[in-house]
C-alpha positions as CSV (number, residue, x, y, z in Angstrom):
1,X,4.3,-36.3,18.4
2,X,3.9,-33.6,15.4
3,X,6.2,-31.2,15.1
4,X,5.4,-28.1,17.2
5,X,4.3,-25.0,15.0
6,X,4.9,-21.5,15.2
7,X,2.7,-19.6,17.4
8,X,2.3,-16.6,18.1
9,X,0.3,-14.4,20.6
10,X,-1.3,-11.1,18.4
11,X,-1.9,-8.7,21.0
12,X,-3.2,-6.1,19.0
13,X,-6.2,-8.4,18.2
14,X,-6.6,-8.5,21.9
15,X,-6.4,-4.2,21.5
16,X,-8.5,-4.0,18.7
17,X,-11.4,-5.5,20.4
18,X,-11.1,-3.5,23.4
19,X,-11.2,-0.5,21.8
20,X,-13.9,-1.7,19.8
21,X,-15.8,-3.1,23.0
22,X,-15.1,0.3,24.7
23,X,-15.7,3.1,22.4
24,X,-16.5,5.5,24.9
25,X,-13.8,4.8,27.2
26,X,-11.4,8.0,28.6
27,X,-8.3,6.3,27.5
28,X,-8.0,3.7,24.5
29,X,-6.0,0.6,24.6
30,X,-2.7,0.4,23.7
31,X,0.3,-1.8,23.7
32,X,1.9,0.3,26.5
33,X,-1.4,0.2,28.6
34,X,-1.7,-3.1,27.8
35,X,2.0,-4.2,29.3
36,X,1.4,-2.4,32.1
37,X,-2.0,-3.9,32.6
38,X,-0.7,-7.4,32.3
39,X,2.5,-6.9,34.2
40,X,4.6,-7.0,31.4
41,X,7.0,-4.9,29.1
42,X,6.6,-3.6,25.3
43,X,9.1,-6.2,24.6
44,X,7.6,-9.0,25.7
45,X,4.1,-8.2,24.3
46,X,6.9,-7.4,20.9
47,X,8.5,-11.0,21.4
48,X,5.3,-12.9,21.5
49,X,3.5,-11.1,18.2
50,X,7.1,-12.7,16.7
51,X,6.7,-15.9,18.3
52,X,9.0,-16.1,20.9
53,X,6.9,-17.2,23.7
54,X,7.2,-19.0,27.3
55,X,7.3,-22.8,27.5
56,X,4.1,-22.3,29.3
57,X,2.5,-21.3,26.3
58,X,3.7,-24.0,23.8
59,X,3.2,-26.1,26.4
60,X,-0.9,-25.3,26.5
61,X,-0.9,-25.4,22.5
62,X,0.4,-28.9,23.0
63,X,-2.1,-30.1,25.7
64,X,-4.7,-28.6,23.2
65,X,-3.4,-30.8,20.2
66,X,-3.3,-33.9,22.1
67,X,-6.9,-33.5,23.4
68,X,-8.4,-31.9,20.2
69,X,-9.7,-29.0,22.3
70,X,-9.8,-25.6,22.7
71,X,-8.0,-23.8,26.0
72,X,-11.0,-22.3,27.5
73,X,-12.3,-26.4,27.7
74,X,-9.4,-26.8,29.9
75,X,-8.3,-23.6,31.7
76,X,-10.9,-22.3,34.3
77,X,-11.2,-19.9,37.0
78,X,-10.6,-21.0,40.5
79,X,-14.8,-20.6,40.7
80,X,-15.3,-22.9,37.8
81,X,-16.1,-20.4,35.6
C-alpha cells in the first residue's frame, strides 16, 4: 500500500463559503460557531487544519485511494441522497 499522506481538514474553506453563500445572514460563520455547530471544540477544528485527524478520516482517504474515487461516490445519506 502507498504511504499515507498528510491530510488535513481546512475548515476555514468550509467558513469562507458559508459566509460567501450567506451574505445576508444575522450572524457570520466562524470557527467558534462552527465548533459548536458540529459538536466540537476550537481545538479540534485547530488539530485538524494541522493534520492531526481521527483514524476515521485517514481511514476514508484510504478507501478513496484504493477505489480511485471521490467520498461523496461512497458516503450517502440514509435516503440515498
Amino acid at each position: 500500500m502507498k504511504e499515507q499522506k498528510n491530510v488535513i481538514i481546512d475548515v476555514d474553506v468550509v467558513i469562507q463559503n458559508w459566509n460567501k453563500n450567506n451574505p445576508d445572514a444575522k450572524e457570520p460563520m466562524s470557527r467558534k460557531r462552527l465548533a459548536t455547530i458540529i459538536g466540537k471544540s476550537d481545538q479540534t477544528l485547530s488539530d485538524w487544519k494541522t493534520g492531526r485527524l481521527p483514524k476515521l478520516v485517514l481511514q476514508l482517504f484510504q478507501l478513496m485511494e484504493l477505489g480511485s474515487c471521490d467520498m461523496k461516490d461512497f458516503i450517502k445519506a440514509p435516503d440515498g441522497k
